[in-house]
MOPAC internal coordinates of N, CA, C and O (Angstrom, degrees):
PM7 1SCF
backbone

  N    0.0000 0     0.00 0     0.00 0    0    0    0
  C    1.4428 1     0.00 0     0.00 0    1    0    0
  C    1.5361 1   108.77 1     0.00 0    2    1    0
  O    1.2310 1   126.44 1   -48.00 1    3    2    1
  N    1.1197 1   105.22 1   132.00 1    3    2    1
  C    1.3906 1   107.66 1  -159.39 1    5    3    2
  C    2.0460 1    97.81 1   -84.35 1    6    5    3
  O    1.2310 1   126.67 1   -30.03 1    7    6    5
  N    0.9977 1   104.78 1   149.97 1    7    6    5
  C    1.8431 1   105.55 1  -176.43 1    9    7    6
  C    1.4377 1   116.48 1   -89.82 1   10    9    7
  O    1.2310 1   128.11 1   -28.32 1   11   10    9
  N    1.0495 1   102.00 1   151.68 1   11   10    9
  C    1.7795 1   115.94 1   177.30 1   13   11   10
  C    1.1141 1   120.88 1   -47.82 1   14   13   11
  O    1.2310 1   117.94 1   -49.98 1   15   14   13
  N    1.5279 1   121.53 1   130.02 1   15   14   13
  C    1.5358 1    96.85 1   160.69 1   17   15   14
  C    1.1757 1   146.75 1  -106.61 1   18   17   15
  O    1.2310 1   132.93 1  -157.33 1   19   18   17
  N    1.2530 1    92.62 1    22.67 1   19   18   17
  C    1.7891 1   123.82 1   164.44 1   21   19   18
  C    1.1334 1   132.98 1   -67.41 1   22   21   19
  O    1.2310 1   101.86 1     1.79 1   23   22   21
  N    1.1932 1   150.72 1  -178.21 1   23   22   21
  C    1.5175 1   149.68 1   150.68 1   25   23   22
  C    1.7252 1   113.44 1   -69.09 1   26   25   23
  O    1.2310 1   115.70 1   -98.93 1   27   26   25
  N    1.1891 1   125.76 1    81.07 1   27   26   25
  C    1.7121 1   109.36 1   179.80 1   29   27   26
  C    1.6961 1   110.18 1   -34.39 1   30   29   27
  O    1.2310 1   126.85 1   127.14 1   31   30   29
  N    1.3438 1   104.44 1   -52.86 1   31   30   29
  C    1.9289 1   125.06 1  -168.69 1   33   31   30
  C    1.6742 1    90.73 1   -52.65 1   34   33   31
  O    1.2310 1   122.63 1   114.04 1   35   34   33
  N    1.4550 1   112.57 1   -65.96 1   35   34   33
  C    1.0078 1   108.19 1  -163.73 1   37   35   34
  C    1.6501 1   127.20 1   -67.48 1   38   37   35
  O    1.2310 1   125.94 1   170.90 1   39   38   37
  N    1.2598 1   106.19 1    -9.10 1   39   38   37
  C    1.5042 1   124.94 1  -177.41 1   41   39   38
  C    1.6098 1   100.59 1   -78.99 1   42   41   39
  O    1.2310 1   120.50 1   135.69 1   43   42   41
  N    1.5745 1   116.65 1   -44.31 1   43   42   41
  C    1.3118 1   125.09 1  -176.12 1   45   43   42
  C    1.3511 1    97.42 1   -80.18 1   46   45   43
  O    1.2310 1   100.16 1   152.35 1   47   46   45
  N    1.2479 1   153.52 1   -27.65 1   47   46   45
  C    1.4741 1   125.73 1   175.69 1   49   47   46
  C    1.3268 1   122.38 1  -122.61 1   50   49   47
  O    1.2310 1   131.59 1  -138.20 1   51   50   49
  N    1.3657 1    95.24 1    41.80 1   51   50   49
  C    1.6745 1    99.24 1  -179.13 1   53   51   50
  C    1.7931 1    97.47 1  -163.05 1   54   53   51
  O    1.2310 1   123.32 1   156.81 1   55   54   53
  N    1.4204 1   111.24 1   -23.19 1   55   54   53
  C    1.5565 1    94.36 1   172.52 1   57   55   54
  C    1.5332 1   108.84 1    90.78 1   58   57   55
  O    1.2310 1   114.17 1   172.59 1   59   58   57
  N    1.3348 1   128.64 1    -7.41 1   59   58   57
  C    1.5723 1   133.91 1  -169.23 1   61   59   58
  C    1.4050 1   106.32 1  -128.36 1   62   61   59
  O    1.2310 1   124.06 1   -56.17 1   63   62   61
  N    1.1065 1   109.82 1   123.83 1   63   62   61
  C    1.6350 1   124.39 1   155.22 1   65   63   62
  C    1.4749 1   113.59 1   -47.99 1   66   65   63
  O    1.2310 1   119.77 1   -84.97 1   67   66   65
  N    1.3980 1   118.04 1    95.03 1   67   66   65
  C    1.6475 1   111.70 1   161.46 1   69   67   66
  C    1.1810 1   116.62 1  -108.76 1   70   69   67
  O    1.2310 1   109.68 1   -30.99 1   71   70   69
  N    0.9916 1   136.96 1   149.01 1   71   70   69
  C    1.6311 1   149.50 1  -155.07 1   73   71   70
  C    1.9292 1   104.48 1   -95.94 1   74   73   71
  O    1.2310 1   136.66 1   -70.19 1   75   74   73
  N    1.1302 1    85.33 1   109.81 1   75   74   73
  C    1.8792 1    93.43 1   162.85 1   77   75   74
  C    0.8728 1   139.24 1   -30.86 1   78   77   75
  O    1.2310 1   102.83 1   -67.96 1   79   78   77
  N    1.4502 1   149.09 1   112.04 1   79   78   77
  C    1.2532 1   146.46 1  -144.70 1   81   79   78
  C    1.7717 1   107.24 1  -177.26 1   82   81   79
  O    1.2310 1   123.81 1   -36.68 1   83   82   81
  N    1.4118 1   110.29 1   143.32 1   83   82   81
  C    1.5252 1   149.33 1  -174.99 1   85   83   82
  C    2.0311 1    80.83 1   -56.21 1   86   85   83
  O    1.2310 1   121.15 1   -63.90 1   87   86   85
  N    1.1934 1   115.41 1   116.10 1   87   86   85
  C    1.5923 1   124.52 1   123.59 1   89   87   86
  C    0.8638 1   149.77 1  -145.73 1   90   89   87
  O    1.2310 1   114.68 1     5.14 1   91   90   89
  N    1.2370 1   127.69 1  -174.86 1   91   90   89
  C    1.5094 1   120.88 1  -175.93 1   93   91   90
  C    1.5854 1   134.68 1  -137.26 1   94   93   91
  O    1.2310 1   116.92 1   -50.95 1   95   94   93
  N    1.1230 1   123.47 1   129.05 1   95   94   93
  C    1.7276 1   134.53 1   178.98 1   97   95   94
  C    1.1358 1   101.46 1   -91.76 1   98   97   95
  O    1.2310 1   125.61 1    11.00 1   99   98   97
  N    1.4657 1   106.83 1  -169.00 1   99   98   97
  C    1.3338 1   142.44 1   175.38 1  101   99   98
  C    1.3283 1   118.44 1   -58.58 1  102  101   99
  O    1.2310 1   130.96 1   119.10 1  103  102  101
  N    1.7096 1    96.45 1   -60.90 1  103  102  101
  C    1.7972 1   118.19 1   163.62 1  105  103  102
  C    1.8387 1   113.11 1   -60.01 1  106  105  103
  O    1.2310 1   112.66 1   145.79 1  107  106  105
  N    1.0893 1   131.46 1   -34.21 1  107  106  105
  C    1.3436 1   119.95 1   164.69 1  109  107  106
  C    2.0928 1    92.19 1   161.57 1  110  109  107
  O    1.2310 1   135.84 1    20.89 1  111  110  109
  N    1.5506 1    86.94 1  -159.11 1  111  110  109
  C    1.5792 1    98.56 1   163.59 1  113  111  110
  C    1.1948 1   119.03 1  -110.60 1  114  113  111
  O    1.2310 1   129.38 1   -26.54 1  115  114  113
  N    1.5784 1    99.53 1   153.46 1  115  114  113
  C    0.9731 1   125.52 1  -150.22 1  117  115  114
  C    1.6744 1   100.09 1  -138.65 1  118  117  115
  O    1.2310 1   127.37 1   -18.00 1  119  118  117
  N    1.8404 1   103.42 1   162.00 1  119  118  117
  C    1.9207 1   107.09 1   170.73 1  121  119  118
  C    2.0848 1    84.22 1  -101.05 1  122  121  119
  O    1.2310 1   131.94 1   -35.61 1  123  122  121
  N    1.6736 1    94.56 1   144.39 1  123  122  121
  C    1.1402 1   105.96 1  -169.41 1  125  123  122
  C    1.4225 1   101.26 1  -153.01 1  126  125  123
  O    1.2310 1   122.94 1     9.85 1  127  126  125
  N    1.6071 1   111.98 1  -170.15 1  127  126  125
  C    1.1255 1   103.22 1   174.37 1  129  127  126
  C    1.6683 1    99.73 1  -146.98 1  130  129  127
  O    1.2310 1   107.38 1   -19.31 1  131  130  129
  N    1.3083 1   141.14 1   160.69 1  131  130  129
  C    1.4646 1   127.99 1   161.49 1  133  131  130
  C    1.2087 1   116.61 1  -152.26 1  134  133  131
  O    1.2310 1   108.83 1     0.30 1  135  134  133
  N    1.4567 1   138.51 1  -179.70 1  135  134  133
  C    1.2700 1   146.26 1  -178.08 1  137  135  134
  C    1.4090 1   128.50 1  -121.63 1  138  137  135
  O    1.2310 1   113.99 1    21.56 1  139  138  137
  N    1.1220 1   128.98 1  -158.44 1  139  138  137
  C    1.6134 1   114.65 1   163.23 1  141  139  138
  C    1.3783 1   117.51 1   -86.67 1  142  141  139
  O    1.2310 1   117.32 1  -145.64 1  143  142  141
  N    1.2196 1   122.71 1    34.36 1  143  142  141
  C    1.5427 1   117.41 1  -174.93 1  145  143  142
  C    1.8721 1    88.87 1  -139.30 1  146  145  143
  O    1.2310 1   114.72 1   169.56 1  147  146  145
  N    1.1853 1   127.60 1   -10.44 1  147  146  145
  C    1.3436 1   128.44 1   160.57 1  149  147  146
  C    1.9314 1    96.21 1   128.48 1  150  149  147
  O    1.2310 1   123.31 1     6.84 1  151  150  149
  N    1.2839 1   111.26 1  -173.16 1  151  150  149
  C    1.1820 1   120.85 1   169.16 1  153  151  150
  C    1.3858 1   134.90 1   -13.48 1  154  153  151
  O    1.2310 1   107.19 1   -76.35 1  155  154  153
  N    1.4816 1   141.47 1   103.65 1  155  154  153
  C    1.0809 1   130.71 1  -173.82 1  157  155  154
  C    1.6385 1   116.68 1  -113.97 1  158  157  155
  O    1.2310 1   114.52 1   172.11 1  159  158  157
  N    1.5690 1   127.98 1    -7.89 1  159  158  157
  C    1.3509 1   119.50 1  -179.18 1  161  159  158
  C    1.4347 1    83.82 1  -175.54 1  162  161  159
  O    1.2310 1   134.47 1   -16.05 1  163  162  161
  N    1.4067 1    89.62 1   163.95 1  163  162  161
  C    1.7993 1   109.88 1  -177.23 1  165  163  162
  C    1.6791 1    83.47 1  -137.92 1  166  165  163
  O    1.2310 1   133.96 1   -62.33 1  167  166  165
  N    1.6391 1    90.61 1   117.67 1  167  166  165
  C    1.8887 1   102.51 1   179.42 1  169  167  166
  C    1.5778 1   107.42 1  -100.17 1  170  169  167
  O    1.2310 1   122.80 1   165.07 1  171  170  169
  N    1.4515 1   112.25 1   -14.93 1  171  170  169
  C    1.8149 1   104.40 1   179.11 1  173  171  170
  C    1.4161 1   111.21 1   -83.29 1  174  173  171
  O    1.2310 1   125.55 1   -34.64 1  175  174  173
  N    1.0306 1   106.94 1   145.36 1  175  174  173
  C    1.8329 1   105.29 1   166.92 1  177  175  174
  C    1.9424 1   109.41 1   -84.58 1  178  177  175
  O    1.2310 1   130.15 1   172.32 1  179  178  177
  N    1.2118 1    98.03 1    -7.68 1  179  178  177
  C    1.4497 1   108.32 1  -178.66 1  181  179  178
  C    1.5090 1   121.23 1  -100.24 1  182  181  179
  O    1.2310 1   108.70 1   -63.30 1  183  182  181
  N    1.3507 1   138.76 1   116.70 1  183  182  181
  C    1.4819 1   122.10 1   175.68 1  185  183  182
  C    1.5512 1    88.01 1   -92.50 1  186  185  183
  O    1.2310 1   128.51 1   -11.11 1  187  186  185
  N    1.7659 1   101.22 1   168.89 1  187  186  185
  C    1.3422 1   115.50 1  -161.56 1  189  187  186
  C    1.7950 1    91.75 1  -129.24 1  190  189  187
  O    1.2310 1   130.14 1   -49.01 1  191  190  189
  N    1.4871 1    98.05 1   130.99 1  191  190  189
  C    1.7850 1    85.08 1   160.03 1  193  191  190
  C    1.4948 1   135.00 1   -79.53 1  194  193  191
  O    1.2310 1   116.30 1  -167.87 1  195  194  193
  N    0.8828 1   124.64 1    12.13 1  195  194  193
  C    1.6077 1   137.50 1   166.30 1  197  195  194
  C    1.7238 1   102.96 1  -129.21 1  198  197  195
  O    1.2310 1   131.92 1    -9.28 1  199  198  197
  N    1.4904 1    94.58 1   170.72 1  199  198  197
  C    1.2997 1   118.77 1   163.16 1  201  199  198
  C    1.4376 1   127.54 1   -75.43 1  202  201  199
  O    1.2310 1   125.86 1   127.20 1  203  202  201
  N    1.4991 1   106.34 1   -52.80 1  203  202  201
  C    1.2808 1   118.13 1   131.38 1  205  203  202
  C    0.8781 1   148.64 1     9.33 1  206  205  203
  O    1.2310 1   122.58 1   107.91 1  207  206  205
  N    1.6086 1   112.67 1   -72.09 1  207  206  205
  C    1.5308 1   120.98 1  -163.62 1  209  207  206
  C    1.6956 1    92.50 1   -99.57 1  210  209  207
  O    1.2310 1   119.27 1   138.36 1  211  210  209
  N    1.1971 1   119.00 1   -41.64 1  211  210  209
  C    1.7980 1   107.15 1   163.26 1  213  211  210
  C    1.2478 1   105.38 1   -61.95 1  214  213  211
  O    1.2310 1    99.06 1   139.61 1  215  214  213
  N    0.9284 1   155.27 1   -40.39 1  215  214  213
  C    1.8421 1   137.26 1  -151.58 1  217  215  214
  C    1.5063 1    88.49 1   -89.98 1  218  217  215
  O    1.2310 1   111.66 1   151.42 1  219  218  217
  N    1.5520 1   133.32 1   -28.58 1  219  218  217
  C    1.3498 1   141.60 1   176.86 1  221  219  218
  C    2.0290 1   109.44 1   -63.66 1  222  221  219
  O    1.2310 1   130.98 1   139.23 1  223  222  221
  N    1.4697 1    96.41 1   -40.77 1  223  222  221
  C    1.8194 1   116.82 1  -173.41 1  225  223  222
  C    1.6248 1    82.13 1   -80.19 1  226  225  223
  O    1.2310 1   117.72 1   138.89 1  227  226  225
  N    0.8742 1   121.96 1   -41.11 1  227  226  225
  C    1.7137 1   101.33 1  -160.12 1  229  227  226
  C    1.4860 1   110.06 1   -95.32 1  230  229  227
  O    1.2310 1   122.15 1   161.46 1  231  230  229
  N    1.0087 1   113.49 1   -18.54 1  231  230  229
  C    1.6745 1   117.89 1   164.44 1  233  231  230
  C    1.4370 1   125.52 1   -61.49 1  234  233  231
  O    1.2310 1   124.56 1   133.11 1  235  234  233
  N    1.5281 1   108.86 1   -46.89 1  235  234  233
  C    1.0929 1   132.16 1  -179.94 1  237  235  234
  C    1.9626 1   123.15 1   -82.89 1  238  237  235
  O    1.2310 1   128.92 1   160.57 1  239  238  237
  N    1.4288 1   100.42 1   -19.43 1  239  238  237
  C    1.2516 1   121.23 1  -145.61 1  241  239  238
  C    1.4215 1   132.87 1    21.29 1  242  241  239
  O    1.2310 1   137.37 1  -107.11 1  243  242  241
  N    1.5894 1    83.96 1    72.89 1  243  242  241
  C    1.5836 1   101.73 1   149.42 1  245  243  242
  C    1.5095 1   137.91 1  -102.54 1  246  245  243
  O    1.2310 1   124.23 1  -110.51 1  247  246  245
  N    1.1681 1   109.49 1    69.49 1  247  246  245
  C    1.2084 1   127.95 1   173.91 1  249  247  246
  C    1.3015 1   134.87 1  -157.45 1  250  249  247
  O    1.2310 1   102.40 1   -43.99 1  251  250  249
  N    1.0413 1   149.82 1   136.01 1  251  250  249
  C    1.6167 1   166.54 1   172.33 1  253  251  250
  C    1.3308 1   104.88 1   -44.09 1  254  253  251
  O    1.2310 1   117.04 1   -54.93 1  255  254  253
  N    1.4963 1   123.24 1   125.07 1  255  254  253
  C    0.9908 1   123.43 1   158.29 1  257  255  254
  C    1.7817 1   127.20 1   -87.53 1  258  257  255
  O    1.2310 1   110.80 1   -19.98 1  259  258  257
  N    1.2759 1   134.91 1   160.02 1  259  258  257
  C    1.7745 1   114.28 1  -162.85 1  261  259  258
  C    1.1285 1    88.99 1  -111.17 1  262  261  259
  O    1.2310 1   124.94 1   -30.67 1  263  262  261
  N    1.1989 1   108.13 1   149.33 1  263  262  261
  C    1.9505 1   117.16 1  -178.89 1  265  263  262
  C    1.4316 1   112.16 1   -54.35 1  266  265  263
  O    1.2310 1   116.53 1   -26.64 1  267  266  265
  N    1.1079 1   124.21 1   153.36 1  267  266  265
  C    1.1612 1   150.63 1   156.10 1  269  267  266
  C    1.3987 1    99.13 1   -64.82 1  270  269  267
  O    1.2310 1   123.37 1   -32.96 1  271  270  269
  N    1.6380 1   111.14 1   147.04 1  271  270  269
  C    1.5241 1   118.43 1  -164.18 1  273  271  270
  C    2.0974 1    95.05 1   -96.27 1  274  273  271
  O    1.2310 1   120.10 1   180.00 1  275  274  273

């Protein structure tokens, strides 16, 4: 089954489809999602040490998504 390309997290606490996308914290990068007010959910359970290697995990989908609460 092919995966979403939305935020699941972010769909559940905000009600809006935002589109998947490469970011980054403190702790590293990450698949996330955000809005016009900045960052709204971090959907990998994995941070990535490059940009790279997430935009590589999320292309491909290699990566973990984090449970839904």
């Amino acid at each position: 089954m092919p995966r979403a390309s939305f935020g699941e997290l972010a769909l559940f606490c905000t009600g809006k489809q935002l589109p998947l996308e490469v970011l980054n914290s403190a702790a590293g990068h990450y698949i996330g999602t955000r809005n016009a007010e900045g960052p709204v959910s971090r959907e990998s359970r994995e941070y990535f040490r490059s940009f790279a290697a997430a935009e590589r995990a999320l292309a491909r989908g290699g990566w973990s998504q984090l449970a839904i609460p």
